[in-house]
ZADO-1210 file (C-alpha; in nm, 4 decimals, padded with zeros to 6 digits):
<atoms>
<atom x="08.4186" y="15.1888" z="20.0063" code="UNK" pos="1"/>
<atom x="08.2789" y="14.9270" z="19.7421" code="UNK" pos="2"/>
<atom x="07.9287" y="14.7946" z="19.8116" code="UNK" pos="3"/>
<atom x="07.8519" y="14.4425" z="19.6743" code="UNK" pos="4"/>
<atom x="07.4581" y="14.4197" z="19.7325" code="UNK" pos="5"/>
<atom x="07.4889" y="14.0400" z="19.8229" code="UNK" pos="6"/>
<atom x="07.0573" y="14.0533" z="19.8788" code="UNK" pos="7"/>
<atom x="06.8225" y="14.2600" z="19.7482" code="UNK" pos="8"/>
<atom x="06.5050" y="14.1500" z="19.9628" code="UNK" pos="9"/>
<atom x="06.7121" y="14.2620" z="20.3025" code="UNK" pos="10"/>
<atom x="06.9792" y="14.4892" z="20.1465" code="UNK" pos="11"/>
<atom x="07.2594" y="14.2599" z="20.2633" code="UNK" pos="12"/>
<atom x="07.5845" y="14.4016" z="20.0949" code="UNK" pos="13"/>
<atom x="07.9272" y="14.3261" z="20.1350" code="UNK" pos="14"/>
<atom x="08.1578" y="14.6131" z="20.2088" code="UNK" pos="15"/>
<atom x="08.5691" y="14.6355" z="20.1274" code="UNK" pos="16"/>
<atom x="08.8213" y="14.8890" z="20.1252" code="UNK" pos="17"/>
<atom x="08.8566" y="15.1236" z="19.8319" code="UNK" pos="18"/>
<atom x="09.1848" y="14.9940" z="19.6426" code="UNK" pos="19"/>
<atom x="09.3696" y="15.2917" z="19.5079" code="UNK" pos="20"/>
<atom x="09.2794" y="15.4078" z="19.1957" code="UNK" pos="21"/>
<atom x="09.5541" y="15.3438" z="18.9430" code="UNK" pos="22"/>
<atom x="09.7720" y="14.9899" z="19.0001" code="UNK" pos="23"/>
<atom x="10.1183" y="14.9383" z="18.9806" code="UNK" pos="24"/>
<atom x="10.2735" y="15.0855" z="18.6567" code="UNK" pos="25"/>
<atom x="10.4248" y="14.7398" z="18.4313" code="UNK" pos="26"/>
<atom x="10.7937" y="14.9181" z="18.4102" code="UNK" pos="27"/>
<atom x="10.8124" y="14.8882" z="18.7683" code="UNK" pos="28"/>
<atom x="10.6865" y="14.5482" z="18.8018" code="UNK" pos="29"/>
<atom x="10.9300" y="14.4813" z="18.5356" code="UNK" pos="30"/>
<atom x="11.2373" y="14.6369" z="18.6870" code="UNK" pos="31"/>
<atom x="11.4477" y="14.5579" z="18.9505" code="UNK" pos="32"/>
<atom x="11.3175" y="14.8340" z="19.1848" code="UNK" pos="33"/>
<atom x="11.3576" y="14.7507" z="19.5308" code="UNK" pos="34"/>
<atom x="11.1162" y="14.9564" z="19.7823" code="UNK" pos="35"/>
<atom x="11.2644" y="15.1121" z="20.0415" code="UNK" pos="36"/>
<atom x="11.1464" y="14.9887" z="20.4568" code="UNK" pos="37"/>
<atom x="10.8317" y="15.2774" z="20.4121" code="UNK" pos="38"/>
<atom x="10.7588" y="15.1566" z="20.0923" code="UNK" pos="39"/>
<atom x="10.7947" y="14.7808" z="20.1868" code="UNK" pos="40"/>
<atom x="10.6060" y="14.8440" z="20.5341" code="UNK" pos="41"/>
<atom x="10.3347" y="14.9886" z="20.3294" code="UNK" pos="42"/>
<atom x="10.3098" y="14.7051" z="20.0653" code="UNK" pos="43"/>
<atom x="10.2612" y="14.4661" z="20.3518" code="UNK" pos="44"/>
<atom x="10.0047" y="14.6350" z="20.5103" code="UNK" pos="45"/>
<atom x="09.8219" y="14.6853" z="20.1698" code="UNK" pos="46"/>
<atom x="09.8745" y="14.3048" z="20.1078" code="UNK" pos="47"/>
<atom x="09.6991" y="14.2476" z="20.4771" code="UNK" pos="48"/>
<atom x="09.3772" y="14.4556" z="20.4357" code="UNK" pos="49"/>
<atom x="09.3362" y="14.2628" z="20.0446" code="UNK" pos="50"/>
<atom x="09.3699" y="13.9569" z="20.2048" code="UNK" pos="51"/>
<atom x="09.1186" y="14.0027" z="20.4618" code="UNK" pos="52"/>
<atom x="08.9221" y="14.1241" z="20.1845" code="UNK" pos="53"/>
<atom x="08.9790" y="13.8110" z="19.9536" code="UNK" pos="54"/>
<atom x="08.8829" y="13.5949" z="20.2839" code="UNK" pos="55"/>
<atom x="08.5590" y="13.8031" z="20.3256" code="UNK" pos="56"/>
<atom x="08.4888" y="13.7162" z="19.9658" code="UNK" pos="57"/>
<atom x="08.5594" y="13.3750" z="20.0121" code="UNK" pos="58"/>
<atom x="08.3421" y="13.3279" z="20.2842" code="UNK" pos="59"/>
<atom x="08.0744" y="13.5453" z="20.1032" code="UNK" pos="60"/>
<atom x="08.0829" y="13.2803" z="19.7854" code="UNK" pos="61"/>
<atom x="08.1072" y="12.9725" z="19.9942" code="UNK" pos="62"/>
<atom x="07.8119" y="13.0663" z="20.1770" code="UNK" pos="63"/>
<atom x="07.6159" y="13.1763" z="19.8035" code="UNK" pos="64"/>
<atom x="07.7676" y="12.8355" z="19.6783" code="UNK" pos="65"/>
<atom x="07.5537" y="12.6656" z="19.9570" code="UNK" pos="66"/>
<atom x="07.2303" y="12.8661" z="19.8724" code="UNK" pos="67"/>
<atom x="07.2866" y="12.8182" z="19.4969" code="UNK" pos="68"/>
<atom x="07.3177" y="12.4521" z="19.5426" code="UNK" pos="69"/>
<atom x="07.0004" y="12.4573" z="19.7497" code="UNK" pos="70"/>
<atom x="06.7946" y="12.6374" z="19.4913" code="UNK" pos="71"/>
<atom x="06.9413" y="12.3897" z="19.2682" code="UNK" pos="72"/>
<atom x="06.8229" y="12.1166" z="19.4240" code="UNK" pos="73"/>
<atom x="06.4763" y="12.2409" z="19.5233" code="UNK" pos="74"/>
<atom x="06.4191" y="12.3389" z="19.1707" code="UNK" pos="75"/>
<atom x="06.5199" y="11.9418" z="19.0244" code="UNK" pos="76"/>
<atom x="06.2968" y="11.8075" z="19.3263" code="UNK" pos="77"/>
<atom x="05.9898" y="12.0718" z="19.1338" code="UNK" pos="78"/>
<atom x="06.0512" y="11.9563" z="18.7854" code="UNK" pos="79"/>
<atom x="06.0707" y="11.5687" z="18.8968" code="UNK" pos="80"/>
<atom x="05.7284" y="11.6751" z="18.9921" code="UNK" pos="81"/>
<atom x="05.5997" y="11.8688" z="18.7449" code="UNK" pos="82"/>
<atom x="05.7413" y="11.5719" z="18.4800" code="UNK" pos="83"/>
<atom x="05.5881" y="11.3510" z="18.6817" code="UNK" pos="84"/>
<atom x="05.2100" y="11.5111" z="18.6630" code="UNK" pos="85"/>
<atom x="05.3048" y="11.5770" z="18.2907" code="UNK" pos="86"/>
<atom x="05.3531" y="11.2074" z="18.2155" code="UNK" pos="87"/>
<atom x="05.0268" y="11.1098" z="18.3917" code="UNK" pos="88"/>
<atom x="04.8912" y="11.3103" z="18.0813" code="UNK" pos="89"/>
<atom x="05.1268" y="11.1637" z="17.8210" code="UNK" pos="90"/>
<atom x="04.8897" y="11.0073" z="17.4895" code="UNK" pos="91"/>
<atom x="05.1119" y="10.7187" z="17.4910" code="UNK" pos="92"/>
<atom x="04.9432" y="10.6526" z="17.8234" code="UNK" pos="93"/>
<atom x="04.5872" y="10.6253" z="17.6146" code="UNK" pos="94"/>
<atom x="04.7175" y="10.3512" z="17.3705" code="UNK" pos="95"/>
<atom x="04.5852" y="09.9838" z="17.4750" code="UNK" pos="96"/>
<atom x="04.8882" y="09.7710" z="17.5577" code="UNK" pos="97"/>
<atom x="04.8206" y="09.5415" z="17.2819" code="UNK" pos="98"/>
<atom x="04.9162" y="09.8012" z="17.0066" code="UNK" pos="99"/>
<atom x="05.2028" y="09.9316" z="17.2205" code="UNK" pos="100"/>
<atom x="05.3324" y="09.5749" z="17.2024" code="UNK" pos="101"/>
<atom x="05.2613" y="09.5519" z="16.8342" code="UNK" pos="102"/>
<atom x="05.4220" y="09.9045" z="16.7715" code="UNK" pos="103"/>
<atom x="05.7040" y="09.7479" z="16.9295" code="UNK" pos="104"/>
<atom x="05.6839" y="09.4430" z="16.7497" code="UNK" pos="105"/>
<atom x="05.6933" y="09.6266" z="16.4038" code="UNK" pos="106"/>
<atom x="06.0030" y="09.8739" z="16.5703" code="UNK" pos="107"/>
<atom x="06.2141" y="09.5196" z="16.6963" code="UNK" pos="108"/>
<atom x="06.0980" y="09.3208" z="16.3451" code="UNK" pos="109"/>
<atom x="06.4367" y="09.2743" z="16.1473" code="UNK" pos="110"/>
<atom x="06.6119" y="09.1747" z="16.4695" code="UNK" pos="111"/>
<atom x="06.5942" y="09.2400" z="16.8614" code="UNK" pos="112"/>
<atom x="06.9477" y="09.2007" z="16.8259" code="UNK" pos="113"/>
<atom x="07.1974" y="09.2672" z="16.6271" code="UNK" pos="114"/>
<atom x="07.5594" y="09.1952" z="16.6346" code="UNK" pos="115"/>
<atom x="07.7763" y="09.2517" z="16.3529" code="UNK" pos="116"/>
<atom x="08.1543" y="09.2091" z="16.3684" code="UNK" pos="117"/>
<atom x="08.1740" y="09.4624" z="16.0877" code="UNK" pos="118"/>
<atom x="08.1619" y="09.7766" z="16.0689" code="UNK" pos="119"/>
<atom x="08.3505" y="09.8453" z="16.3749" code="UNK" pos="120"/>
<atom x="08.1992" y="09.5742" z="16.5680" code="UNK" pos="121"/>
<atom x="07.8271" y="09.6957" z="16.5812" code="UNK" pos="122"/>
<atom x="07.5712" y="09.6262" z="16.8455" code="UNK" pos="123"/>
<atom x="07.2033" y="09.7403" z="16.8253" code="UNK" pos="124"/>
<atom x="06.9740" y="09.6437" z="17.0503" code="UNK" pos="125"/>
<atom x="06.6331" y="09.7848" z="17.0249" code="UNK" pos="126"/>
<atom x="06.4417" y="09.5797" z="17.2369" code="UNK" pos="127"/>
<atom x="06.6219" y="09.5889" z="17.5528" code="UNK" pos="128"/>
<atom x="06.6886" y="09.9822" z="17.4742" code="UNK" pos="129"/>
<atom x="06.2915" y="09.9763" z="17.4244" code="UNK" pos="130"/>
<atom x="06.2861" y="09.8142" z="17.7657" code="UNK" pos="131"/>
<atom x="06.4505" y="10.0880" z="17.9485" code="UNK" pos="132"/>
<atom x="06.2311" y="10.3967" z="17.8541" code="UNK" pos="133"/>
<atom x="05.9991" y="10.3546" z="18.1662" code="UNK" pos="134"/>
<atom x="05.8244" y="10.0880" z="18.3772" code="UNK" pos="135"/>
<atom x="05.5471" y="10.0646" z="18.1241" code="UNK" pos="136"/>
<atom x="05.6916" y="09.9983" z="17.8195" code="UNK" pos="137"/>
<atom x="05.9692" y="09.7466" z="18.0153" code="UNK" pos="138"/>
<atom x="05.6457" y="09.5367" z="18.1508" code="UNK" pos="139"/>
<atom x="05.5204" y="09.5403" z="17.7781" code="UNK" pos="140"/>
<atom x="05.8680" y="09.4501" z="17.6220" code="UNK" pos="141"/>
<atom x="05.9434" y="09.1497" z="17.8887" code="UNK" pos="142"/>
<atom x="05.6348" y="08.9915" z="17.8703" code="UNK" pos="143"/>
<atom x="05.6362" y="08.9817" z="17.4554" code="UNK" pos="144"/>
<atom x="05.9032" y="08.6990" z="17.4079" code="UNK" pos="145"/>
<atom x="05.8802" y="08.7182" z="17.0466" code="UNK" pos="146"/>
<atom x="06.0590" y="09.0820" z="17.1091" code="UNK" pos="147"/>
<atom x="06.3343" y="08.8674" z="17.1789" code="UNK" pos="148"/>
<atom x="06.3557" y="08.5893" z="16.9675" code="UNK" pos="149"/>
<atom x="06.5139" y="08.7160" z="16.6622" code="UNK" pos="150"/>
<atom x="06.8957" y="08.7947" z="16.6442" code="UNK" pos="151"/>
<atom x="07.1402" y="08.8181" z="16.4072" code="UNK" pos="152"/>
<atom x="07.5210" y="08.7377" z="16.5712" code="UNK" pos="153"/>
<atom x="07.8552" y="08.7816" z="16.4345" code="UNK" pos="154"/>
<atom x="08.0670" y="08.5762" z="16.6612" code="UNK" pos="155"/>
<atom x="08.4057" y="08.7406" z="16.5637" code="UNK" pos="156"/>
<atom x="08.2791" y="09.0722" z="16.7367" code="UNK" pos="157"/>
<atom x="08.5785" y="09.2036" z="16.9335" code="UNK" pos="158"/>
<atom x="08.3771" y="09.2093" z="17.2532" code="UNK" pos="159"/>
<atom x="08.2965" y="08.8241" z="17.2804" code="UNK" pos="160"/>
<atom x="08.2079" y="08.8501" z="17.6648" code="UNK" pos="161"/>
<atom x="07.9801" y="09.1891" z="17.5234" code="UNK" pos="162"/>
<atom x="07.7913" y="08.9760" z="17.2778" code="UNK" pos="163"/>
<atom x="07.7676" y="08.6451" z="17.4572" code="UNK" pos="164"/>
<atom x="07.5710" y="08.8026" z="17.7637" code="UNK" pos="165"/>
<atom x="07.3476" y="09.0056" z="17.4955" code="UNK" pos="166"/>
<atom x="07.2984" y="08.6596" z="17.3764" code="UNK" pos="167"/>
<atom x="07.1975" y="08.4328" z="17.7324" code="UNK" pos="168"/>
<atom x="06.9692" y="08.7825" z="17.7722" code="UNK" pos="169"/>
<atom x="06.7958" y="08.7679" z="17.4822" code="UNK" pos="170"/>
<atom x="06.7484" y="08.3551" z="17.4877" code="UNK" pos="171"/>
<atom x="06.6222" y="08.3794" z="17.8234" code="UNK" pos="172"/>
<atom x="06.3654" y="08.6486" z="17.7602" code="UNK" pos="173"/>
<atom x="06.2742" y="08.4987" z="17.4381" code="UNK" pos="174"/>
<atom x="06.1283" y="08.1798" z="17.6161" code="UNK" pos="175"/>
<atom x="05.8993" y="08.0105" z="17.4794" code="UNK" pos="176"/>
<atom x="05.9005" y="08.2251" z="17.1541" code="UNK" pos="177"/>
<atom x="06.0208" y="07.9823" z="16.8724" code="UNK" pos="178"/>
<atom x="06.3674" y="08.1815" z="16.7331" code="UNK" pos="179"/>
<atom x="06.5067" y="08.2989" z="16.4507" code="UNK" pos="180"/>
<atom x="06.9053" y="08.3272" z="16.4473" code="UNK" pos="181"/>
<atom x="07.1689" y="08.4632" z="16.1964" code="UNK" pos="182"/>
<atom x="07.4764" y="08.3134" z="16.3090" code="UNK" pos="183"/>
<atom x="07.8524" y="08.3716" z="16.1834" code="UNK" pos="184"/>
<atom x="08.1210" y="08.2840" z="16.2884" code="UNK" pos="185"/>
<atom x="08.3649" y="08.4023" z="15.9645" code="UNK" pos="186"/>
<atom x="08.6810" y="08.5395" z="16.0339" code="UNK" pos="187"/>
<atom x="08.7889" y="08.8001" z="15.7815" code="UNK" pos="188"/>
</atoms>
């Protein structure tokens, strides 16, 4: 009978019946055989026991499915930690805040915003991705309005509702940084 070691710690295994050695040959699957009642009572019975066997390893990989998923989740809970003590050692975390807002300021300088209706209707905005790296950098970011007050803004981009929202964002946030603004409004 086949052993499937399902633990090695306890010795757990799974046991089945022995299927025969050789399968069905592929001419008679391919013909039009017909067994006989012996023949037919037998395939039944053989179709039984690999059923109960196919439920047994069901059940055996539903239940492995449920520790697996628990590991899983266990381990993601040990590296949020571990990240978390790593970060408390992070360089960036040794930098004064006034150079991390002027290496942002030199990162955002051509334009904290940038929406172009060609090509292909670009958007880039590095200061509010800048904002979204951690809590740190989004305090810096949001209380530098200068970060924010220089766009340039295609208004033919295809996603108007897109780039007028980027637009009340970045005005707000800017306040009271005195702007600079590229607009267009040139249909091609």
């Amino acid at each position: 009978m086949p052993r499937t070691v399902l633990c090695s710690a306890c010795k757990r295994d799974l046991v089945t019946r022995d299927l025969p050695f050789n399968s069905l040959r592929q001419d008679i699957l391919r013909s039009m055989w017909i067994p006989s009642e012996l023949d037919a009572s037998q395939i039944e019975y053989e179709i039984a026991n690999s059923s109960s066997d196919i439920a047994k390893y069901n059940a055996e990989i539903e239940t492995l499915e449920g520790v697996l998923e628990e590991l899983r989740r266990r381990k993601s809970e040990i590296q949020r930690y571990s990240d978390e003590r790593r970060n408390l050692l992070s360089p960036i975390r040794k930098l004064p805040i006034e150079i991390l807002g002027e290496i942002f300021a030199t990162s955002c300088s051509d334009n904290g915003l940038s929406i172009a209706a060609f090509p292909e209707g670009r958007i880039s905005a590095p200061t509010l991705a800048l904002s979204h790296v951690c809590f740190l950098w989004r305090k810096v970011i949001l209380s530098t309005p200068s970060l924010w007050a220089r766009m340039s803004v295609d208004f033919v981009h295809a996603e108007k509702e897109r780039a007028r929202s980027l637009v009340e964002l970045y005005l707000t946030r800017s306040r009271p940084a005195p702007l600079t603004c590229k607009l267009e409004a040139l249909d091609s």
